[in-house]
C-alpha positions in Angstrom: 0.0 0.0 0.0 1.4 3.3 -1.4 -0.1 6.4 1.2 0.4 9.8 0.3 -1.2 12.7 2.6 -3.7 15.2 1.5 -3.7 13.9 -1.9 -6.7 15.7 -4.4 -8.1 14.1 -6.6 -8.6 17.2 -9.0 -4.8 17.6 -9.3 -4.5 13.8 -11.2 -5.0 13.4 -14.5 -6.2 9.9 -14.2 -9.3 11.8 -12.6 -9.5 14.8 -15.3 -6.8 17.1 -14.5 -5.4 18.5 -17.9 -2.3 20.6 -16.4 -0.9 18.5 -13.8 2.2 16.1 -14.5 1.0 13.0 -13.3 2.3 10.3 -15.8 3.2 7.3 -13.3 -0.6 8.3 -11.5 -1.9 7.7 -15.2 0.4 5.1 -16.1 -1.8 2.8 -12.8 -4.8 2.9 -14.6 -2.6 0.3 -17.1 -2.6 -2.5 -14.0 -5.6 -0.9 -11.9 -9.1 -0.6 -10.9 -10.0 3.3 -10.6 -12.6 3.9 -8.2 -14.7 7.3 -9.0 -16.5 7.1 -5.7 -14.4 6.7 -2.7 -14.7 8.5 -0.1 -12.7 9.9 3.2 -14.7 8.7 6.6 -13.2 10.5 9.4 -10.8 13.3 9.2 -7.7 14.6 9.1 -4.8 12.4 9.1 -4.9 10.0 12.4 -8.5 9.4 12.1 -8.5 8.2 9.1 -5.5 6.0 9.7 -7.3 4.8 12.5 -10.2 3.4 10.0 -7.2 1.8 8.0 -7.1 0.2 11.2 -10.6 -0.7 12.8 -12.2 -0.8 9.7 -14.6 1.5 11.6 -15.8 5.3 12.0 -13.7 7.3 14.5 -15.4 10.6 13.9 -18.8 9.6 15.6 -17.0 8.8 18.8 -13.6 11.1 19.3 -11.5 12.9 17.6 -7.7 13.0 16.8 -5.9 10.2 18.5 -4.4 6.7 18.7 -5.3 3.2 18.2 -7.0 2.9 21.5 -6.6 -0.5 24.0 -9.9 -1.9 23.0 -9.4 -1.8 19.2 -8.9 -4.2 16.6 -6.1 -3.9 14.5 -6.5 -5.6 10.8 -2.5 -5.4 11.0 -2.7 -6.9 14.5 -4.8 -9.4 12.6 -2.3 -9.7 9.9 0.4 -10.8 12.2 -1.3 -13.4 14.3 -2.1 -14.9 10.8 1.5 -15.3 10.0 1.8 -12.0 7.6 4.9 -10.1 7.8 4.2 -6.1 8.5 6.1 -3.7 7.4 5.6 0.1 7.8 8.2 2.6 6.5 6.8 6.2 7.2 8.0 10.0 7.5 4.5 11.1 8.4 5.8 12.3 12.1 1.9 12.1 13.4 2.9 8.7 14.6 5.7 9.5 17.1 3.6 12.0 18.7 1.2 11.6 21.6 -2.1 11.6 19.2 -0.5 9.1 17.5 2.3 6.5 19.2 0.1 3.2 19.0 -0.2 2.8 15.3 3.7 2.0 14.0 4.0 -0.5 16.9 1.3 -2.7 15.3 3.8 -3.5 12.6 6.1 -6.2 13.2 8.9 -3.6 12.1 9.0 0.3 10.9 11.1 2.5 9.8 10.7 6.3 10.7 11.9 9.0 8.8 12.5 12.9 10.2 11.9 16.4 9.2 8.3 16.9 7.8 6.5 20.3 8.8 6.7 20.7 11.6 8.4 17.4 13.2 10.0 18.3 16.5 13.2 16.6 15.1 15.9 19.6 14.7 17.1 21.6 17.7 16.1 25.3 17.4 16.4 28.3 19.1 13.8 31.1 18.5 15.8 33.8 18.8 18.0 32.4 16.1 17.7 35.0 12.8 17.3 32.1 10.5 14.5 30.8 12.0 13.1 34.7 12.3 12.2 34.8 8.4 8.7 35.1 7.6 9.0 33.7 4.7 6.6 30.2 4.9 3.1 32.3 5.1 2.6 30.1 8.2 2.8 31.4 11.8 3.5 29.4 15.0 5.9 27.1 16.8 5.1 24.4 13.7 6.6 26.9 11.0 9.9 27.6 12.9 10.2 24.4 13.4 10.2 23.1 9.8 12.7 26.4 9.2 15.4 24.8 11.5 14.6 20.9 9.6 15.1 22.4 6.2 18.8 23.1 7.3 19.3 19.5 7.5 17.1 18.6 4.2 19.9 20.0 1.4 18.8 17.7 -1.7 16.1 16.0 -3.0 17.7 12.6 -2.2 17.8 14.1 1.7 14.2 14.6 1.6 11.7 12.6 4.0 9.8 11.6 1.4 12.4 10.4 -0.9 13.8 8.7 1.6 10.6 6.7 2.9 10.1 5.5 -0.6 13.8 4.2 -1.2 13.0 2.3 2.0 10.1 0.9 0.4 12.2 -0.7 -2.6 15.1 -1.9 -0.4 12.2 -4.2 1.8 11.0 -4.8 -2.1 14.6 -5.8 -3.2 15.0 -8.3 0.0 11.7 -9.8 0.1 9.9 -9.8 -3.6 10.5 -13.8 -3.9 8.6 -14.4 -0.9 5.1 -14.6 0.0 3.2 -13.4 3.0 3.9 -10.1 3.7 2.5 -6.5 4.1 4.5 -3.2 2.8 3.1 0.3 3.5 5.3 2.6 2.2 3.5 5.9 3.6 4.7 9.6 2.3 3.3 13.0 4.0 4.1 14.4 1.0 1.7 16.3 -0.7 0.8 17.7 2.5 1.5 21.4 2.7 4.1 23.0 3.4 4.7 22.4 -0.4 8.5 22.2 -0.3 9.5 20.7 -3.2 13.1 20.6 -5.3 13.2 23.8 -8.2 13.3 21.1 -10.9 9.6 20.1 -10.3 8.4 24.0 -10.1 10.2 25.1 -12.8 7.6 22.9 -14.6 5.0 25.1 -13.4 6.4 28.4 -13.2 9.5 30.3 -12.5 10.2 32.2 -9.4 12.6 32.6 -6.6 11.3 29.7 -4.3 12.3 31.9 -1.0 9.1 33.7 -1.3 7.1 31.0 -3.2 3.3 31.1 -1.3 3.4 27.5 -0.1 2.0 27.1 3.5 -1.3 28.5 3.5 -2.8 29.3 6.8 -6.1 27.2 7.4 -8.8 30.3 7.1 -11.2 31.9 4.7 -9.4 33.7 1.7 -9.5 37.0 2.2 -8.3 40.2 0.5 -4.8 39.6 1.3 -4.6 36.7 -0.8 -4.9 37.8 -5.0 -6.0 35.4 -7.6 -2.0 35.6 -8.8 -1.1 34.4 -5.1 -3.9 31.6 -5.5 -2.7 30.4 -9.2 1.0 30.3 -7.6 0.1 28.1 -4.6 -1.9 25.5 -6.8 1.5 25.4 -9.1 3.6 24.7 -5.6 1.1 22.2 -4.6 1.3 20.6 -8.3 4.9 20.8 -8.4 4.7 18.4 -5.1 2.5 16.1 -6.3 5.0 16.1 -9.9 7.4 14.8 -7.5 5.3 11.9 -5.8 4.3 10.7 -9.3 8.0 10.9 -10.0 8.8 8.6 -7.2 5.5 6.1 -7.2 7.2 5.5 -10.8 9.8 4.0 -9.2 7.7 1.6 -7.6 6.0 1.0 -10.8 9.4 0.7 -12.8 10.3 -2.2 -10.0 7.0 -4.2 -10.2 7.2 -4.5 -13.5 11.1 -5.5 -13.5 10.2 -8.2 -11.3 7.1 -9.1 -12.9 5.4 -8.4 -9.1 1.6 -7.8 -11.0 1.3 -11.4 -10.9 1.3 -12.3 -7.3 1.0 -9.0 -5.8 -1.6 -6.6 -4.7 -1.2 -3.2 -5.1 -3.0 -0.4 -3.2 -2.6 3.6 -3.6 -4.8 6.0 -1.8 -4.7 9.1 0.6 -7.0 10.0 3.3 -8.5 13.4 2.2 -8.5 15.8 -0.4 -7.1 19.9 0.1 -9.0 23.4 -0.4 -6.6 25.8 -2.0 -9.3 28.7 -2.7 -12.0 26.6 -3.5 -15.2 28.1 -2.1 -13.2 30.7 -0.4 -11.4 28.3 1.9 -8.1 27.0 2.4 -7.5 23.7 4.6 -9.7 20.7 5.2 -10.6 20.8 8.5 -13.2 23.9 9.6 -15.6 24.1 7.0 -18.1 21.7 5.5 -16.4 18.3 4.2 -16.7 19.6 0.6 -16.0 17.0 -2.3 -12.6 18.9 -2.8 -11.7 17.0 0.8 -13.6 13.7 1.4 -13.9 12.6 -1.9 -10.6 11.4 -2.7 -8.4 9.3 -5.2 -7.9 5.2 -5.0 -6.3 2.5 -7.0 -6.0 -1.5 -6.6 -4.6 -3.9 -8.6 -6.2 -7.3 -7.5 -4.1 -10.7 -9.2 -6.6 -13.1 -8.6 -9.3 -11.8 -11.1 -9.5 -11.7 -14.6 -11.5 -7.5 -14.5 -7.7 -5.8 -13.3 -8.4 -2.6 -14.7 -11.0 -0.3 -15.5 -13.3 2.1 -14.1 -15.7 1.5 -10.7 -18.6 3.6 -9.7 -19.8 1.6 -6.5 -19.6 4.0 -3.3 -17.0 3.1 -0.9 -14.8 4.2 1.5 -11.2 4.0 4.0 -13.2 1.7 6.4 -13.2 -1.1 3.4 -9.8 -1.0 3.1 -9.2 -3.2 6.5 -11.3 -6.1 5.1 -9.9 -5.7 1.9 -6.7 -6.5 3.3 -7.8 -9.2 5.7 -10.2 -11.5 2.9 -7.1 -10.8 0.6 -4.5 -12.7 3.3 -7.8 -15.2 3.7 -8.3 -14.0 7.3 -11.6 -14.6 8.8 -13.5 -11.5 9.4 -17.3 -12.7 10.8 -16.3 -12.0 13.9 -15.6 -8.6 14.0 -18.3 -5.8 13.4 -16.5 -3.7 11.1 -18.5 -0.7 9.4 -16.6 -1.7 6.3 -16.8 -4.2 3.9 -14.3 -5.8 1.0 -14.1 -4.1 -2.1 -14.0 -7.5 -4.1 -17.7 -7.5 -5.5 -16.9 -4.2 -6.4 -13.6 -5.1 -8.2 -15.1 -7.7 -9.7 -18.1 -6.9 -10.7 -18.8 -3.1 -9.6 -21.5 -4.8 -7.4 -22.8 -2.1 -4.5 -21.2 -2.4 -0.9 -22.9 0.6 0.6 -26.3 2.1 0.3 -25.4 4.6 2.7 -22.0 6.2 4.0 -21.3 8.5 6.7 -18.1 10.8 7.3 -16.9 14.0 9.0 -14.6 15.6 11.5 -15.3 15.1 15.3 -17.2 18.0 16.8 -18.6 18.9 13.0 -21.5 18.4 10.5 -22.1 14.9 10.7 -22.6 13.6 7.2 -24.0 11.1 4.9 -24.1 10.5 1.0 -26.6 7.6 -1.2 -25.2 8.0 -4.4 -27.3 11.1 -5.3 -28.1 13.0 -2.4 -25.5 14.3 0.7 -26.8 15.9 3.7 -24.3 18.0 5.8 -26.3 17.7 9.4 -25.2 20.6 10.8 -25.1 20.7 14.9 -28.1 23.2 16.9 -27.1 26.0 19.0 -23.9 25.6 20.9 -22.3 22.5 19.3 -23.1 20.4 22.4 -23.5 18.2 24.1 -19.8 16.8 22.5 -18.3 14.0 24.0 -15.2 11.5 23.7 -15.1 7.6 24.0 -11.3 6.9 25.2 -8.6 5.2 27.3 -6.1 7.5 25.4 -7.1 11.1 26.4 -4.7 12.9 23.9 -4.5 15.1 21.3 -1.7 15.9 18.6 1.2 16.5 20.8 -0.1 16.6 24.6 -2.9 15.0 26.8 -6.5 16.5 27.6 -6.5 19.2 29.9 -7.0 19.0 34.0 -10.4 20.1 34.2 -11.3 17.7 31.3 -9.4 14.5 32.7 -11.3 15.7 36.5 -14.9 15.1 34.7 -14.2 11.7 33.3 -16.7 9.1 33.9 -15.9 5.2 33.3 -19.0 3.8 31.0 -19.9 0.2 29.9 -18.1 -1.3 26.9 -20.4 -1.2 23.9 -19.6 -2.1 19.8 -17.3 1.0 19.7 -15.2 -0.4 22.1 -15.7 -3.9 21.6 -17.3 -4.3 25.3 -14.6 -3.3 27.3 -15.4 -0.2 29.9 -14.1 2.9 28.5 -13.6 6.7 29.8 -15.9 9.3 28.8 -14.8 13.0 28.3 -16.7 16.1 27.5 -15.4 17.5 24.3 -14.7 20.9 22.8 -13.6 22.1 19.4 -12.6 25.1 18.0 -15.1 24.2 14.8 -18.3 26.1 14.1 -20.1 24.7 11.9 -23.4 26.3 13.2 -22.3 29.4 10.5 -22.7 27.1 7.5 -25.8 25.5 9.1 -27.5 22.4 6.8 -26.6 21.5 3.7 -28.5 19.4 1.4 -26.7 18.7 -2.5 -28.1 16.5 -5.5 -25.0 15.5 -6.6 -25.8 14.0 -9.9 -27.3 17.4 -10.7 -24.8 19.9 -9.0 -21.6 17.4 -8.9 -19.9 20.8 -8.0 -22.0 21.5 -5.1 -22.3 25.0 -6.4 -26.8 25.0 -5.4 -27.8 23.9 -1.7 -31.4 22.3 -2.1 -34.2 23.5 0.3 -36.5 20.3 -0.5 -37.8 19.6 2.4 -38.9 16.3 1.8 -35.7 14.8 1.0 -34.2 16.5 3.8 -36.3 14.6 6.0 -35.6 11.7 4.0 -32.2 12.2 4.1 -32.4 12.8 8.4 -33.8 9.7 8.6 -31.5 7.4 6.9 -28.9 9.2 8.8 -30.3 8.8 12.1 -31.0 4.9 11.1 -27.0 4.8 10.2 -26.2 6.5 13.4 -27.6 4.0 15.1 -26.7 0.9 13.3 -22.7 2.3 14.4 -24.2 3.0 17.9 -23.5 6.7 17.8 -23.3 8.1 21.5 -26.6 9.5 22.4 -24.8 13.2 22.5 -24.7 12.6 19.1 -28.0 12.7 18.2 -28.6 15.4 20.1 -26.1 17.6 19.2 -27.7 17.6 15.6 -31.0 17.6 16.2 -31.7 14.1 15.8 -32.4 12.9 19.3 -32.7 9.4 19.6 
């Protein structure tokens, strides 16, 4: 499984874009089934690597934070089966407190320093290199990734790079034999879009000192022209030139090797990127628009005849945990996953899901049929909020005092596999209350450009979600954060 972070859809030619240089993306429809439905769950990053995980929603439940005690692990699952896991990352979310149980599922990683804002190089802030305002980007996270860069010199010395020559070195070793599991796992394209001047001179030229490549997560404003807005999609292109450049090199050694006929092959992201779009840039504080959740994902399956092609079936990052396990032939009736394998749909483009939910904890809480999306947007004060956890973190520290003081131990339910957990009350610094609901027709307004006012189908469309709420046993605070009290 090849991971990048924060990797659109819209920027890939395999999906339509007519600017971007993407040839080694393009060149996997030529081994690959091409979904044109799939679809983020929970947001950002850990989230959804939890759901790689669990197989299971995170967002209903908590937010950011690690694989928790009571979880299963597909790669757990993996390993007690007899598959060798393998997890070579420089995605420095895992060495952090929201995020130190995930690489020690693996039977071996490797871990590779000096994204963003990786606590990795010693600063000091008084230090005038680290004083340039030069990333667009304020905060601890931006002087940080100032004092990395003076150890990142060359392309061959970046994170990235380096994470995917680790990949083909445990490719080199271990491509004659069977039973193993690679996930080669880049934060590249995430922002800030550093990337070497031979992949932006493709796009434009211009001093790269000054280059508009961090945007700060807020609504565009009249700081930011259209010329500033054309330059950072060209940085953020010029990054993604640069994974394509590097994924060929995985796709240059599977064919050398002749890996396509006894090897499966996996490329996704977890979410998508606003860079102007709607007035927005990030992914994390307005609606989930299609620009974020509705993301980019290739398999190559060597069991079935139907390899390649398009597939129009809805699915989503919870499948991908079953995928893996009825792949290895790992029984998976005993565990209530909210995803499914995406074999009928490789094989057939049979349905999985009539119904699938995503979202950010504390958010709209979301859910998409095919034709309609309703963005449930919470009443009043976005509460009650609350999280299920024996982890109480976030990013890089634990809850707070007076959070950790009102804890109250609850019954184990299907969430936490029936083992007693803690639970927390919640706050976030989200509002969606200003964007209230929002109902789209996407086979009408695939661009979500004209919110419907139907009431009908809104109703419709409250009930199915309340119905899939429930099926994931949603906490009760939930359903009446958003109106739709149990």
């Amino acid at each position: 499984m090849v991971l990048f972070d924060t990797l659109s859809k819209r920027f890939l030619s395999t999906y339509g874009s007519n600017w971007t240089i993407t040839p080694n993306f393009k060149r996997l429809e030529e081994k690959c089934v091409v979904f044109d439905n799939f679809y983020s769950g929970s947001l950002p990053c850990m989230p959804a690597r939890r759901e790689m995980h669990t197989g299971r929603y995170n967002f209903l439940h908590r937010g950011w934070g690690p694989l928790e005690p009571f979880d299963f692990s597909a790669i757990e699952e993996l390993n007690q089966a007899g598959i060798y896991t393998h997890l070579v990352t420089d995605h420095s979310h895992y060495f952090e407190d929201g995020g130190a149980t995930y690489h020690n599922r693996y039977d071996t990683w490797e871990g590779f320093r000096g994204q963003e804002g990786d606590r990795w190089v010693p600063r000091i802030c008084s230090e005038p290199s680290l004083n340039k305002n030069l990333l667009n980007k304020q905060g601890m996270s931006a002087v940080q990734h100032y004092a990395n860069r003076s150890r990142i010199t060359s392309e061959e010395e970046m994170p990235s790079v380096r994470t995917i020559n680790a990949g083909l070195e445990f490719l080199d070793h271990y491509k004659e034999e069977d039973n193993w599991f690679l996930q080669i796992e880049c934060f590249d394209p995430h922002e800030p879009f550093y990337v070497p001047e031979k992949y932006r001179e493709m796009y434009h030229n211009g001093a790269s000192e000054d280059a508009y490549n961090w945007p700060a997560y807020r609504p565009v404003d009249n700081t930011v022209t259209c010329d500033k807005l054309d330059d950072l999609k060209k940085e953020y292109a010029a990054l993604i030139t640069m994974c394509d450049h590097h994924l060929g090199r995985i796709l240059d050694f599977m064919d050398e090797n002749k890996m396509w006929d006894d090897t499966m092959l996996i490329v996704n992201t977890d979410h998508g990127f606003l860079l102007g779009e709607r007035g927005f840039m990030g992914k994390n504080y307005m609606p989930m628009y299609d620009e974020i959740v509705h993301i980019p994902f290739y398999i190559h399956d060597p069991r079935y005849v139907r390899r390649t092609g398009r597939r129009n079936a809805l699915a989503q990052t919870i499948d991908i945990a079953p995928t893996l396990l009825e792949y290895f032939d790992v029984n998976i009736e005993d565990y209530q996953m909210d995803g499914t394998s995406l074999k009928p749909v490789i094989e057939n483009d049979n349905k999985i899901h009539e119904n699938i939910l995503f979202g950010i904890h504390g958010s709209h809480i979301n859910i998409y049929n095919g034709k309609y999306m309703l963005m449930k947007s919470p009443e009043k004060e976005n509460q009650p909020l609350v999280s299920y956890t024996l982890m109480p973190t976030n990013i890089r520290g634990f809850y707070e005092k007076n959070t950790l003081e009102q804890g109250i131990m609850i019954k184990g339910n299907r969430f936490t596999n029936g083992i007693p957990c803690v639970k927390y009350p919640d706050k976030t610094y989200i509002n969606p209350m200003q964007f209230g609901d929002l109902l789209f027709d996407l086979e009408a307004d695939p661009m979500q450009e004209n919110p419907l006012s139907d009431k009908a189908v809104m109703q419709e469309m409250c009930v199915k979600l309340k119905k899939e709420m429930e099926k994931v046993e949603a906490p009760e605070e939930e359903f009446i954060r958003v109106g739709l009290v149990k």
